[in-house]
N, C-alpha and C positions, 0 to 999 in steps of 0.2 A: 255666798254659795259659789262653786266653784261651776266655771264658763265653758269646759272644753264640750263638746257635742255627741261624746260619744253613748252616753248610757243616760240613764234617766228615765221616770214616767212623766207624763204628760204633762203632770201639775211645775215639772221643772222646764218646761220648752214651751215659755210664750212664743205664739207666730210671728214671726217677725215681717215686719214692712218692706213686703216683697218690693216697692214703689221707688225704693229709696234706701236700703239695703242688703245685701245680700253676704254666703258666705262663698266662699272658695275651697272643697275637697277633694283630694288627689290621690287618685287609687295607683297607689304605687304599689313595688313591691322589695325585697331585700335590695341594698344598694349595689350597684356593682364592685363597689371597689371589696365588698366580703363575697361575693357570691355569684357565679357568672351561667349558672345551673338553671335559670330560671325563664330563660324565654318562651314557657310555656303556661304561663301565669295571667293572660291576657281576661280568662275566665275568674277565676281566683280572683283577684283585686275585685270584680265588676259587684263584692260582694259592700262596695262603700254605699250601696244604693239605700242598706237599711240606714243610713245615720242620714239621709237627706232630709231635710225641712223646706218650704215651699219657698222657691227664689234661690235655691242651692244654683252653684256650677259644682257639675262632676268632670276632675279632670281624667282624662281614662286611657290607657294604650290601645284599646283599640275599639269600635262600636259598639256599643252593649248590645247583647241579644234582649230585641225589646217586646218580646212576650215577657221575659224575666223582670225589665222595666216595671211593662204594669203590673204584673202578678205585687211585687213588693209594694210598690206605693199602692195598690188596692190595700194589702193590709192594712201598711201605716199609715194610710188616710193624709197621704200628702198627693196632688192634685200634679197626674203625670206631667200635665203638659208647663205648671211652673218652673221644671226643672229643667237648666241648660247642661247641655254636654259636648266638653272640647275633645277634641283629638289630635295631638300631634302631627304631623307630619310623619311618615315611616322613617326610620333609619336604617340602613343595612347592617340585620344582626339585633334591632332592639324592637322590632312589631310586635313584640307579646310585652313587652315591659316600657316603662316610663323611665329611656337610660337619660345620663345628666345631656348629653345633645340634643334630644328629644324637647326635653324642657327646657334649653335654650334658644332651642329655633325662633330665627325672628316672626316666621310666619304663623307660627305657635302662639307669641305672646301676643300677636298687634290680633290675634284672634281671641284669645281671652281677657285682653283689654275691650275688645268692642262688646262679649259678651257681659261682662260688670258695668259696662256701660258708664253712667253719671253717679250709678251708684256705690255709698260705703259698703268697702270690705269690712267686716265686722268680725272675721275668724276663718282662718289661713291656715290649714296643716293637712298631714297626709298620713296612710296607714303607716310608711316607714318613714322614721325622722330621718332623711336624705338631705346630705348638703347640698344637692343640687334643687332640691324646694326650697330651703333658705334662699338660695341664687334667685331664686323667681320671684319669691317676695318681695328681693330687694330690688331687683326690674322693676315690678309693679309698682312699689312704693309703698308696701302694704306689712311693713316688717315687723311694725306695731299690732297689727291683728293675728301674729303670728306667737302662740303660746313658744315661751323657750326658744326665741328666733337664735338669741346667740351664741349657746350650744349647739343648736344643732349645727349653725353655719359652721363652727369649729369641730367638725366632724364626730360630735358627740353620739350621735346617734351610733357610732358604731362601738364605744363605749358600753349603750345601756343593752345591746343585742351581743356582749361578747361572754363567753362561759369563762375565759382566762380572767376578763375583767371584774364578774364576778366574782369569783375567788379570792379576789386581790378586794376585793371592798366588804365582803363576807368576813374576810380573813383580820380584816383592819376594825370591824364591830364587834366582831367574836360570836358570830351566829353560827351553829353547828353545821358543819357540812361532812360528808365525806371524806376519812384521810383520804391525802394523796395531794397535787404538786401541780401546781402551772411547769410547764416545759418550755422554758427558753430558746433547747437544742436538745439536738439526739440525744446527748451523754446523759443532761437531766431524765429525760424519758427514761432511758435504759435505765437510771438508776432507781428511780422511783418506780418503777414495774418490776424490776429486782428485788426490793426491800419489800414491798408488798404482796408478792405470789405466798410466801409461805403461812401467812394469813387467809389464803382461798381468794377466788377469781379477782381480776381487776379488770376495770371499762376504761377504755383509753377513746378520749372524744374530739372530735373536730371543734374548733372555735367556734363555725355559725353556724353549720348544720346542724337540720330541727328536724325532729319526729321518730327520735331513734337512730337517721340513716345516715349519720355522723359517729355513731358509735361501734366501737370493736371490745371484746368481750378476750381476757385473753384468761388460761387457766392451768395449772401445772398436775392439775387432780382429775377427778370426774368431766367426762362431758356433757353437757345439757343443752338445752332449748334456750338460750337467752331471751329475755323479755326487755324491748326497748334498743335493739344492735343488733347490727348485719349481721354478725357470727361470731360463733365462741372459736379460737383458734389455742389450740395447744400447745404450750413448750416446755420444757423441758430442764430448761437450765438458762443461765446467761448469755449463749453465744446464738441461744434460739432467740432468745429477746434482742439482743445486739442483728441479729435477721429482718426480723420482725420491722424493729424502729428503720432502718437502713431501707429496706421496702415500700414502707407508707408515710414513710416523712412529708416526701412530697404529695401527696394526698392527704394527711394530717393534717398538713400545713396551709392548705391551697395554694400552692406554690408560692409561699413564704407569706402570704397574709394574714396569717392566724399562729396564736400559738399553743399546742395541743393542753388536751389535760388529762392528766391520770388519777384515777382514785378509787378506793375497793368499790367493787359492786356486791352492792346488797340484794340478794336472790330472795324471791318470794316477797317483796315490798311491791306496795302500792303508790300510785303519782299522784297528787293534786295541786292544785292553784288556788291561788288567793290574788286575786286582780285590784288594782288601786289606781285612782285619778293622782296625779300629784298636781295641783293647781298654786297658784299665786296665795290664795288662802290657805292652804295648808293640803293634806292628804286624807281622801275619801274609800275608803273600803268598796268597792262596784259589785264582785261576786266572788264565786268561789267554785272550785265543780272537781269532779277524778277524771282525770287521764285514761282513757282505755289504748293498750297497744298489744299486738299479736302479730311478728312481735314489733310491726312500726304503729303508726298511731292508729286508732282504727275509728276512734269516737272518744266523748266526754259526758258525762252526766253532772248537769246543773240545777238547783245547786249540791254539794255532795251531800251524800246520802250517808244514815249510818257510821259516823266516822263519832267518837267518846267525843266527848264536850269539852273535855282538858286536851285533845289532840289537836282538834278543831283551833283550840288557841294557839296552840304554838305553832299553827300554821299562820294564823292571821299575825300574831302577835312578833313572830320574826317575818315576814313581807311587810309588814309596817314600819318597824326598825329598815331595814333594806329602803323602802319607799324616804321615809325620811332622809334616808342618806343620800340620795340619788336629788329627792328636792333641793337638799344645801346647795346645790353645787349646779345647780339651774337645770337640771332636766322637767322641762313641763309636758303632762301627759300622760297615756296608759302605762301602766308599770307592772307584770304580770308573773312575781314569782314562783317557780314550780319549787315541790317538797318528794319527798317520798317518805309514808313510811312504812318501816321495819314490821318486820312478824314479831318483835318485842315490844312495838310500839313508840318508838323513838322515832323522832321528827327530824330528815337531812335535809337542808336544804341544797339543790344540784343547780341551777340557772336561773337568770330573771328575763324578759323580752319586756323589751323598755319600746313596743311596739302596739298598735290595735292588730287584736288578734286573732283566732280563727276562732277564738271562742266569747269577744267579745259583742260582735254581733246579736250573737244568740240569748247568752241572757240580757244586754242592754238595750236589743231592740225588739227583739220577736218574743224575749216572756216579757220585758217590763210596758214596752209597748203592745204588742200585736197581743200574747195573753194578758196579762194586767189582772188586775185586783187585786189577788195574794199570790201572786206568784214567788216559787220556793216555800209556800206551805202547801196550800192548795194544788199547786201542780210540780211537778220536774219535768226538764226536757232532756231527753236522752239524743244526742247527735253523731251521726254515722258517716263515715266515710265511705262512699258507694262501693258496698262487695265486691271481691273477685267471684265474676260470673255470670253477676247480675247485668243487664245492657236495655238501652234505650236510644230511642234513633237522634234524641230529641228534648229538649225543656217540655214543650209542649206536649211532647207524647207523654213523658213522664205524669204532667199534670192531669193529662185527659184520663190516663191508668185512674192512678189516686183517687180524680174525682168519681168516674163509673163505678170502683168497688168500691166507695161509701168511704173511706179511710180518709180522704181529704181534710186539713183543717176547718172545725166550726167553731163560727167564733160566739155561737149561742152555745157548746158542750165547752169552750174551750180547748177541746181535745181534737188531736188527729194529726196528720203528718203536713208538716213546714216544709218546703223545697226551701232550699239555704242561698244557693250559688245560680249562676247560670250552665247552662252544658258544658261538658266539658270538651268536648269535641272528639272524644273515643268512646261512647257509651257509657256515658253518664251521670250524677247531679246530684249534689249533695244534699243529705237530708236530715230535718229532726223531726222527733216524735214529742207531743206534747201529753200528757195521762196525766189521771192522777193520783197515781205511785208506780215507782220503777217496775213494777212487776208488771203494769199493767203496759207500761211502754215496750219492755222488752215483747210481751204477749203480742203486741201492736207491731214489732217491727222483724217478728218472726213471719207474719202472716204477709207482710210483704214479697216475700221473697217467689210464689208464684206468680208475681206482675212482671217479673221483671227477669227470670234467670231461664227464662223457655228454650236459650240460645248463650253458648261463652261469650264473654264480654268483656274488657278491658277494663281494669281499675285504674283508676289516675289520686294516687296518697296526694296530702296536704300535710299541710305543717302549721302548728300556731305559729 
């Protein structure tokens, strides 16, 4: 049976001997050397709280908001006060993130060394496989509890998070993707957005940028509403594409850390996932769910709904091919391929996140745990990215809403609304709806919206 700790029911997560063992998890977030966008994540990561077991260390950038604390381990029936939480030391420039100085600090380690105390580490990793967590296991001494230590140390992880790299191991299996071209330099760009316009739109994508806001939509024809990308932009001919690339390069590129991709976009297609463990034993199928984005991400429905039974396969059946491939070559851990498909019904596959991700909390811990029984028959959970419009002061205000109008999670109907995340600090806190059928969840998360939209409010997107 495969060891990593992220998903599971119950019957797979003996309690472990708080006395004399304990694990080590690290809510981190993208590494800095792809992504430097993110210092505002301090909330986001605190979401490692659902995968804790009694005797955890949570390592975290910054305090957890701890209503959100107990509100989770009340579900998951893990015992608030056995769980330790480190914090860094601030850095100037990295308080919302866990950067690689952060996690080297000395006063950092001799603090989560007195946390672990006498006891074995038994299991070492974090939401993003960061070199600089490798570094710390190898501080600690703990590199062996560390699933895939020596990939990641060799900066794999940015590897199993790259859409180029992608491409290049899709392209080497022969799993269907997308025409269109990893971009080395401008010239490739140009030419491969050249050769592809007179076929209809092409999506030209940033390397690690997630939830759409990596993507540009370009098009020689009709203009439309893109679904999944910042904007459709128009050209015309070669010298507007030679523009175009010349413009955003460095911004494609993130100034030279990535390297872009281009490939038709397919208008009126649908996203979904197919998420897999890849362990030392082999590779585990976790879940599955759709994509929702309007047009960045906006929510997910798990597990999918309504998708033909021979589609459904060739989603699972090419992320498992992918999964496999990614195991030979030591990646251990979540592995999270997206698909889309076509209004013909043809299966693309577009990226993988070799990451724990925003969606696997939800069905690994809050349906397999927190709902349980049959969940994915019995129930689907539909999860939202908090509206434009909608605002709350507050975690807890949020919760007190919920609970006064009756909508609150019960864990005797199984139904009702899950807070996800902790605040976000501009008005407000991610949520899922639990029902049992989408119609009844969306019914459920329409009636929401006089709790909470009295007054404009700021939306704060996520990203798997």
């Amino acid at each position: 049976m495969l060891t990593l700790p992220y998903t599971g029911a119950d019957s797979e997560w003996p309690e472990q001997d708080t006395g004399h063992t304990t694990r080590v998890l690290i809510g981190n977030d993208f590494s800095e050397d792809v992504r430097d966008d993110r210092g505002w994540t301090g909330w986001w990561v605190q979401r490692i709280a659902w995968f804790a077991r009694p005797g955890d260390i949570l390592v975290l950038p910054v305090h957890p908001e701890e209503a959100f604390l107990e509100y989770v381990t009340s579900l998951t029936r893990v015992p608030r006060e056995s769980l330790r939480v480190v914090v860094p030391p601030a850095h100037d420039g990295s308080q919302g993130t866990l950067s690689p100085s952060r996690l080297a600090d000395p006063e950092f380690v001799e603090a989560l060394e007195e946390a672990v105390g006498g006891r074995e580490v038994t299991h070492f990793s974090a939401l993003w496989p960061d070199v600089a967590v490798a570094r710390l296991a190898r501080a600690l001494g703990v590199q062996s509890a560390m699933p895939g230590h020596g990939f990641v140390d060799q900066a794999g992880g940015v590897m199993v998070n790259s859409k180029s790299a992608f491409r290049t191991i899709a392209g080497g299996i022969g799993l269907p993707v997308p025409e269109g071209a990893v971009c080395t330099g401008p010239e490739v760009a140009e030419q491969a957005i050249t050769e592809l316009l007179p076929g209809g739109p092409v999506v030209v994508k940033h390397d690690f940028l997630s939830g759409g806001r990596g993507n540009e939509v370009l098009t020689s024809g009709e203009s439309f509403r893109a679904i999944g990308a910042r904007r459709v932009v128009r050209v015309s001919g070669r010298a507007d594409v030679r523009s175009y690339v010349r413009e955003r390069w460095a911004w494609l590129t993130a100034g030279g850390k990535g390297r872009p991709i281009v490939e038709r976009y397919a208008r009126d297609s649908s996203a979904f996932f197919a998420e897999f463990l890849l362990g030392d034993d082999g590779v585990e199928l976790l879940g599955d769910g759709e994509l929702l984005s309007a047009p960045y991400a906006v929510g997910q429905i798990m597990p999918s709904q309504g998708l033909e039974p021979n589609v459904m396969e060739k989603i699972v059946a090419g992320g498992r091919r992918l999964a496999h491939a990614l195991r030979a070559i030591g990646y251990r851990g979540v592995l999270s391929p997206d698909a889309i498909v076509t209004p013909d019904r043809e299966v693309l596959f577009t990226e993988y996140n070799g990451r724990v991700t925003g969606s696997t909390h939800i069905y690994g811990r809050i349906g397999h745990r927190v709902v349980g029984g049959s969940f994915g028959k019995d129930r689907v959970i539909l999860e939202r990215v908090w509206p434009e419009g909608w605002t709350t002061p507050s975690f807890t205000a949020a919760h007190r809403a919920l609970t006064d109008a009756g909508v609150a999670y019960d864990p005797a109907t199984r139904t009702g609304v899950v807070l996800t995340n902790a605040f976000d600090g501009s008005g407000g806190v991610m949520y899922c709806v639990v029902a049992g059928s989408l119609a009844a969840a969306w019914d459920r998360d329409r009636a929401l919206k006089p709790l909470f939209s009295r007054k404009a409010g700021a939306s704060r997107g996520t990203s798997r």
